[in-house]
C-alpha positions as CSV (number, residue, x, y, z in Angstrom):
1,X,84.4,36.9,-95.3
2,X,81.6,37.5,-97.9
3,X,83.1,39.3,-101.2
4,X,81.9,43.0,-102.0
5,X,78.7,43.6,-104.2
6,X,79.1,46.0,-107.2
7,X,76.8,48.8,-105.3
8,X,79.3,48.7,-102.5
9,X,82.1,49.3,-104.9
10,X,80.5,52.0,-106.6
11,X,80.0,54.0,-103.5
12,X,83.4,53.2,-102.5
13,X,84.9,54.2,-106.0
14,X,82.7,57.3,-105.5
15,X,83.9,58.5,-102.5
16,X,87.5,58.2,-103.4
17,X,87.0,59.8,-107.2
18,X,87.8,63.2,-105.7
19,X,90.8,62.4,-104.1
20,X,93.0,60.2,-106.7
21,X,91.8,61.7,-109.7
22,X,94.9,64.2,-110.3
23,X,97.1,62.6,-107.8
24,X,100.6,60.6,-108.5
25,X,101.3,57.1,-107.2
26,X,104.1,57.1,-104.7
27,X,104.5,53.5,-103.8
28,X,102.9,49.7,-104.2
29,X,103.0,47.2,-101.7
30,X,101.6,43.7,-101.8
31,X,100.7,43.1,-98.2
32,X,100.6,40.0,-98.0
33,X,98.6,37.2,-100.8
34,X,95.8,38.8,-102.9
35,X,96.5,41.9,-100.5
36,X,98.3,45.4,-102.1
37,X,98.1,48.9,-100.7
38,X,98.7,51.9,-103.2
39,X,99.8,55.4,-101.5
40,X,98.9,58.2,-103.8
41,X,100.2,62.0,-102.9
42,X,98.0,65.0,-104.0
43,X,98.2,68.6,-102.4
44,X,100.8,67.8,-99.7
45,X,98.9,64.4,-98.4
46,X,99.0,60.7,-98.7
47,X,96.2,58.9,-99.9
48,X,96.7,55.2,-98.9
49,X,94.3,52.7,-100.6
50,X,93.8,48.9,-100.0
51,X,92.5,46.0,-101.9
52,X,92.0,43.0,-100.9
53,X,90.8,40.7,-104.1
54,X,87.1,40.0,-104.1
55,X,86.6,41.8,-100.7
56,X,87.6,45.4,-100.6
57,X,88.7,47.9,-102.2
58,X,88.7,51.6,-100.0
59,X,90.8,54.0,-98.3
60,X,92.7,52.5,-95.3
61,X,94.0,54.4,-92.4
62,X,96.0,50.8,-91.3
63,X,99.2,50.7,-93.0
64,X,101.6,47.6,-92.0
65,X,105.4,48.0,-92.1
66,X,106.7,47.3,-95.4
67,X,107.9,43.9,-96.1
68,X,110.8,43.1,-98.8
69,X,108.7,44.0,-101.9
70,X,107.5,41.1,-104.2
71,X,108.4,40.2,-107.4
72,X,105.0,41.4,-108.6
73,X,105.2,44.8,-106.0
74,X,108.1,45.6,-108.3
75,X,107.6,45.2,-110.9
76,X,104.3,47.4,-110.7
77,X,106.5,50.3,-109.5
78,X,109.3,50.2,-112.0
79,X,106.5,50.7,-114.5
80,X,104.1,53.1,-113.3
81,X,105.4,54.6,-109.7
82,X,105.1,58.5,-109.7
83,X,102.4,58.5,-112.8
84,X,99.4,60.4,-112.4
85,X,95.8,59.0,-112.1
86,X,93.9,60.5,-114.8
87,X,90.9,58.7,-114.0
88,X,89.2,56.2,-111.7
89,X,86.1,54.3,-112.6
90,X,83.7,51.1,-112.2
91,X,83.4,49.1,-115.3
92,X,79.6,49.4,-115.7
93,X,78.2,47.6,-113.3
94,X,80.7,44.7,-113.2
95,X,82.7,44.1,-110.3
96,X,85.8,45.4,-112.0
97,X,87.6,48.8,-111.1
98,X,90.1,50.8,-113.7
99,X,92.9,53.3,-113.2
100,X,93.7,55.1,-115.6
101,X,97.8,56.0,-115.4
102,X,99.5,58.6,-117.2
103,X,103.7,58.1,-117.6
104,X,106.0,60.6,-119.0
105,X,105.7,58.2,-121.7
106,X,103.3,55.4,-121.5
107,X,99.1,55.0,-120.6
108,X,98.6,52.4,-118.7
109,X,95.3,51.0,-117.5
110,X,95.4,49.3,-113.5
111,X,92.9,46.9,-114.2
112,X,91.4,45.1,-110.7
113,X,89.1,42.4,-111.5
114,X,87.1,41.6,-107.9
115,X,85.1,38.7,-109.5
116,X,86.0,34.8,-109.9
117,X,89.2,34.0,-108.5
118,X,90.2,37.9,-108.6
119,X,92.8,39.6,-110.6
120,X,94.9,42.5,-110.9
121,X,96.1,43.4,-114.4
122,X,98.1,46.2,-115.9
123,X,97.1,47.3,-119.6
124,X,98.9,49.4,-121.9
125,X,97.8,49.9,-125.2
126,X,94.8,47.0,-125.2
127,X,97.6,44.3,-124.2
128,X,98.6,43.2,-121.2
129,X,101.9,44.1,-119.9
130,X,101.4,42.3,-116.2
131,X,99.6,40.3,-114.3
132,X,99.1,39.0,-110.9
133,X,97.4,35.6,-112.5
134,X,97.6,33.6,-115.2
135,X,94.3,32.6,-115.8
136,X,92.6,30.5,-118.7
137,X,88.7,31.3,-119.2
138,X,86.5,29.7,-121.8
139,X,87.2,32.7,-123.8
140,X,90.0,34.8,-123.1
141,X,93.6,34.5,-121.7
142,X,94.7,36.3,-119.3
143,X,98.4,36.5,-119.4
144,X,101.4,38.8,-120.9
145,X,101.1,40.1,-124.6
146,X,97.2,38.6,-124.3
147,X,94.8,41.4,-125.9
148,X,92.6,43.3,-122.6
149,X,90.4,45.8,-124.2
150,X,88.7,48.1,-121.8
151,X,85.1,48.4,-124.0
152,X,84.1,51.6,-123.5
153,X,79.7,51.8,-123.7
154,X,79.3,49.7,-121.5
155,X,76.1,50.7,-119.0
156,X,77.1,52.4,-116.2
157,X,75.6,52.9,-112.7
158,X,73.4,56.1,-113.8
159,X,72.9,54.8,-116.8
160,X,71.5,51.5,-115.3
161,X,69.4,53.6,-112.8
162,X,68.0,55.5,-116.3
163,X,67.7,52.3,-117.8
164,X,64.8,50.6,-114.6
165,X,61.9,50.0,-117.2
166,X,63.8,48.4,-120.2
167,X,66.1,46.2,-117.9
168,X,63.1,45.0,-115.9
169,X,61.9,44.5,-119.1
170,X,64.3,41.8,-120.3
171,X,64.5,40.4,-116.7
172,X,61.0,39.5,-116.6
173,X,61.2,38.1,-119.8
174,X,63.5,35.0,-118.8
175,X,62.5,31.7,-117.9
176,X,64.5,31.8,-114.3
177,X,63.6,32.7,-110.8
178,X,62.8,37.2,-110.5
179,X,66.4,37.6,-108.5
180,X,68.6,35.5,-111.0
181,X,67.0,37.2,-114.1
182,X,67.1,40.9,-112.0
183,X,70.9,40.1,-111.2
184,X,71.6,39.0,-114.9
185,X,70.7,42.6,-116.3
186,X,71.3,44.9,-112.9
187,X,74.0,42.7,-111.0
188,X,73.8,45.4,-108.0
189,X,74.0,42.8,-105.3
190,X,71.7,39.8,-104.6
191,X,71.5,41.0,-101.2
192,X,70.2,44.5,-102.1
193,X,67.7,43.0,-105.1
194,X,66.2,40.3,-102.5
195,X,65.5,43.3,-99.6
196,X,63.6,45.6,-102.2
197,X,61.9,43.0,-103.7
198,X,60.7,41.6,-100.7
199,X,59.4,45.7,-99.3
200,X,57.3,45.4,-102.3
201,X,56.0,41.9,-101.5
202,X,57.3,40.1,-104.5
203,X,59.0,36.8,-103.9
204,X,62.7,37.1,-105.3
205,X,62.0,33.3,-106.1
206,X,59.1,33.6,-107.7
207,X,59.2,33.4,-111.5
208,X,60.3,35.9,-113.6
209,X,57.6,36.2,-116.4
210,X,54.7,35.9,-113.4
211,X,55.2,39.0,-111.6
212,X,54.1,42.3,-112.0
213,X,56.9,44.4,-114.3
214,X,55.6,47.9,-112.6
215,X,56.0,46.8,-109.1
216,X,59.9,45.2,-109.7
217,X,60.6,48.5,-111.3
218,X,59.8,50.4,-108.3
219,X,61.7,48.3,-106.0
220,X,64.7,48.3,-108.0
221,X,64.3,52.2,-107.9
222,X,64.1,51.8,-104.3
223,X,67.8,50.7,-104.8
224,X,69.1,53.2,-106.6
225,X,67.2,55.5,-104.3
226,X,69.0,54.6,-101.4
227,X,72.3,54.7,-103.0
228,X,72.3,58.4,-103.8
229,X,72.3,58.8,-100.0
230,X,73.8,56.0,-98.5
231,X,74.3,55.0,-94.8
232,X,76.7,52.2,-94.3
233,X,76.5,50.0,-91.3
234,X,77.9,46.8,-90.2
235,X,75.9,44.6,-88.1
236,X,77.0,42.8,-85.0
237,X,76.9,39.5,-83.7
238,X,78.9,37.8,-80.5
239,X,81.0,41.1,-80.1
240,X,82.3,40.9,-83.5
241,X,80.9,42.1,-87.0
242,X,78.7,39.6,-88.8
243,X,77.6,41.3,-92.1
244,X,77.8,45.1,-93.6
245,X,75.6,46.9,-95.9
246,X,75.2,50.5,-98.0
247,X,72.2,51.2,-96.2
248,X,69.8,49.3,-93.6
249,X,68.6,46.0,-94.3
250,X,65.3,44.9,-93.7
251,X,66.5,41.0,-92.9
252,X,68.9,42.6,-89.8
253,X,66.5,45.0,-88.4
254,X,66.9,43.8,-85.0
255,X,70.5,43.3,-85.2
256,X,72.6,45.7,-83.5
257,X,74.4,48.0,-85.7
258,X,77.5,50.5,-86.3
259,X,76.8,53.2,-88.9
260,X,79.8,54.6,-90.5
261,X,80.2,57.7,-91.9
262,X,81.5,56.1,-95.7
263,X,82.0,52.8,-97.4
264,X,85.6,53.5,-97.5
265,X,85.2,53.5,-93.3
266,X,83.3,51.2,-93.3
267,X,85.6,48.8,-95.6
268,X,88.4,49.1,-93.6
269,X,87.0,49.1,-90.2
270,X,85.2,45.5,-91.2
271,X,88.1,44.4,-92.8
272,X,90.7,45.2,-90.3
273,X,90.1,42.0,-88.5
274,X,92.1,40.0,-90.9
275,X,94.4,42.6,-92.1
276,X,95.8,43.3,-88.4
277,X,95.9,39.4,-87.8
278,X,98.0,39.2,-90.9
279,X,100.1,41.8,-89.8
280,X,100.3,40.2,-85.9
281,X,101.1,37.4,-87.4
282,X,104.3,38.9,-88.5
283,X,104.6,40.9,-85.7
284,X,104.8,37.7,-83.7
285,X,107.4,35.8,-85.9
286,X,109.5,39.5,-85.7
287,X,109.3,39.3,-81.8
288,X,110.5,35.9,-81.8
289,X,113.8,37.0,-83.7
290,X,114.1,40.2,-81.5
291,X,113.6,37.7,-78.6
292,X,115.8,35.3,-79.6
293,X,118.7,38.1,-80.9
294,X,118.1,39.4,-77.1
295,X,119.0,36.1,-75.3
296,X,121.9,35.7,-77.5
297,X,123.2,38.9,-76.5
298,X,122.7,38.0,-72.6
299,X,124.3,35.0,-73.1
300,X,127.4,36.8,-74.5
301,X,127.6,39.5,-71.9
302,X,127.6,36.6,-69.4
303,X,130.1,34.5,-71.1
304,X,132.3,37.4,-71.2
305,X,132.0,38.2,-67.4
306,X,132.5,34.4,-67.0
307,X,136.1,34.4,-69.2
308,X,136.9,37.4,-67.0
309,X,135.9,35.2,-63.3
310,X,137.8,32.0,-64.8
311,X,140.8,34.4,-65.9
312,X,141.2,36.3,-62.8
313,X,141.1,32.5,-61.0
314,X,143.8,31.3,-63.4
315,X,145.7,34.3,-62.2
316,X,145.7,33.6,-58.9
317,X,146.6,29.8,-59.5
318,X,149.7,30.9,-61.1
319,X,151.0,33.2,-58.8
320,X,150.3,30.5,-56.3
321,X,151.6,27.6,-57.7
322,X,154.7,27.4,-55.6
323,X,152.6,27.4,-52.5
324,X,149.9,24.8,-54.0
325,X,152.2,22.9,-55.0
326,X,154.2,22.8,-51.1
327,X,150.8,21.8,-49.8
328,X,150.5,19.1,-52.1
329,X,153.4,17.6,-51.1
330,X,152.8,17.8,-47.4
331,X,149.5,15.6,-48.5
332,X,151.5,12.9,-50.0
333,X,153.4,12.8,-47.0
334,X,150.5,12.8,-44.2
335,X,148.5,9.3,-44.8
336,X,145.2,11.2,-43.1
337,X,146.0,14.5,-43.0
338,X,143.1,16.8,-41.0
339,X,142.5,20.6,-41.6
340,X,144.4,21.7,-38.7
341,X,147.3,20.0,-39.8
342,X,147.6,21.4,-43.3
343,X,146.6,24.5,-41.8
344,X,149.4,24.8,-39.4
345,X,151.8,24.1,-42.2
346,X,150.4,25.4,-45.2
347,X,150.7,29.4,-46.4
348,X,147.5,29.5,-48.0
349,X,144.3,28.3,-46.1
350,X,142.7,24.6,-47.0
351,X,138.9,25.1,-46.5
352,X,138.2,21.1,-47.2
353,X,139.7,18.1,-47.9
354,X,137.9,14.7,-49.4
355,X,140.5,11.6,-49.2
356,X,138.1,9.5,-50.9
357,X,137.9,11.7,-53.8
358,X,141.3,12.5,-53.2
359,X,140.3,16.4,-53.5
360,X,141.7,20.0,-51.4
361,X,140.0,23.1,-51.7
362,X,141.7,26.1,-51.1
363,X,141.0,29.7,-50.8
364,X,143.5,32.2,-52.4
């Protein structure tokens, strides 16, 4: 599964700013590995959010059974369950999202890093107080009591979008190819670069210092464009969902498609796939203990009703024993005794007799 682009996360983050902003954190799961689901409450409803590091990060309306909390889940909650979101918002451009908590006592910054190996770091006061990871880069540490400043300045998506003729600028300035030098200064999404550069008939590959400055400019505006008035789809291939996008791409015109009416739909409907295997997965392993608990109890219930056949037969030995033993003796003293004859003399009826095996049976 292909990770999300920052445009995609913007719209998502968009979408959802209404909702959180204002609204307290109820609970924090970890799903299952690089998988955590927040439920927010605001004006008597549950907001539930999923994020799945470097994929997705949207409203969900597919919420798994809770599992025994991790270590991690935990401690999460203990410090900022039931605080308030005072803000949401994409850093920049950058594939990193912030929440913004507020305690009765504490600010705390939810930090969700969706690039590299992925992240998810709680700040308070510029330091970090947790971390999902322990990570060494080339030039910072990300681990306990390690400094995580939250810059504020950085350019963000309207800003970029103000921004077309300067960035373009720089980018076709480098010595590199149009779409790594576009990504470098607008790093919306090499998916979403390539399509509007190729509508305007520039080669993403071609070099960055050869092409025409105006004509990048209006395709990257094409971008932004299209953002403001987004309509997700997911395309389809075999029966199953292949790719997704913010709007139409030109490269799957004649796939079929699935508009949505949101990212955050769309996100979780693409992703669903691998969340409800995840969650079948333990479904199965739970139906195999139910199973197993369920034979056990059969096998009691008839063990019980077998201790009650075997006692009444023991019964019925005993109160017969006299008798048993009679016929017995009349055996010993008949060298090949038949049927008839132990049934003319015995009380109780002989049903079959093996001399070989030197074996009666008897009906009481």
């Amino acid at each position: 599964m292909r990770e999300i682009a920052s445009l995609e996360l913007h719209l998502a983050i968009k979408e959802l700013k209404e909702d959180l902003e204002g609204a307290f954190l109820k609970k924090f799961y970890e799903d299952s590995k690089e998988s955590f689901r927040f439920v927010f409450h605001k004006a008597d409803k549950n907001i539930a959010v999923h994020c799945m590091l470097l994929k997705s990060f949207n409203s969900t309306k597919y919420s798994p059974e809770p599992k025994t909390p991790s270590s991690f889940a935990m401690a999460v909650r203990k410090r900022i369950e039931n605080s308030k979101v005072k803000r949401i918002y994409q850093y920049g451009t950058d594939r990193i999202i912030v929440i913004e908590f507020s305690t009765k006592d504490e600010e705390y910054s939810f930090v969700i890093e969706m690039f590299g190996r992925g992240n998810v770091i709680l700040v308070k006061n510029g330091i970090i107080d947790l971390c999902y990871k322990r990570i060494s880069y080339k030039d910072r540490e990300i681990r306990s009591k390690e400094p995580y400043q939250i810059v504020e300045g950085k350019m963000s998506f309207e800003e970029t979008e103000n921004s077309i003729v300067d960035l373009v600028e720089h980018a076709c300035s480098e010595d590199d190819t149009l779409i790594r030098s576009v990504s470098k200064y607008m790093p919306l999404g090499p998916v979403y670069i390539d399509d509007a550069l190729r509508m305007q008939n520039i080669d993403p590959k071609a070099k960055a210092e050869s092409v025409d400055r105006d004509h990048v400019s209006l395709a990257l505006g094409y971008i932004f464009s299209r953002a403001a008035d987004p309509k997700p789809v997911a395309y389809i291939e075999n029966g199953s969902y292949y790719d997704y996008s913010a709007y139409p791409l030109a490269k799957y015109a004649n796939m079929q498609k699935e508009s949505f009416a949101s990212m955050n739909e769309l996100l979780d409907e693409f992703n669903k796939k691998e969340r409800v295997e995840e969650d079948t997965e333990h479904s199965r392993k739970v139906a195999e203990v139910d199973a197993s608990i369920k034979k056990q109890r059969e096998l009691s219930v008839r063990f019980a009703e077998e201790e009650k056949a075997y006692a009444e037969i023991g019964r019925n030995v005993l109160e017969n024993m006299n008798t048993i033993n009679a016929l017995i003796e009349e055996i010993r003293k008949r060298k090949k005794p038949t049927l008839e004859e132990l049934n003319e003399v015995s009380a109780i009826k002989v049903i079959g007799i093996d001399l070989k095996k030197k074996t009666v049976t008897i009906e009481i």
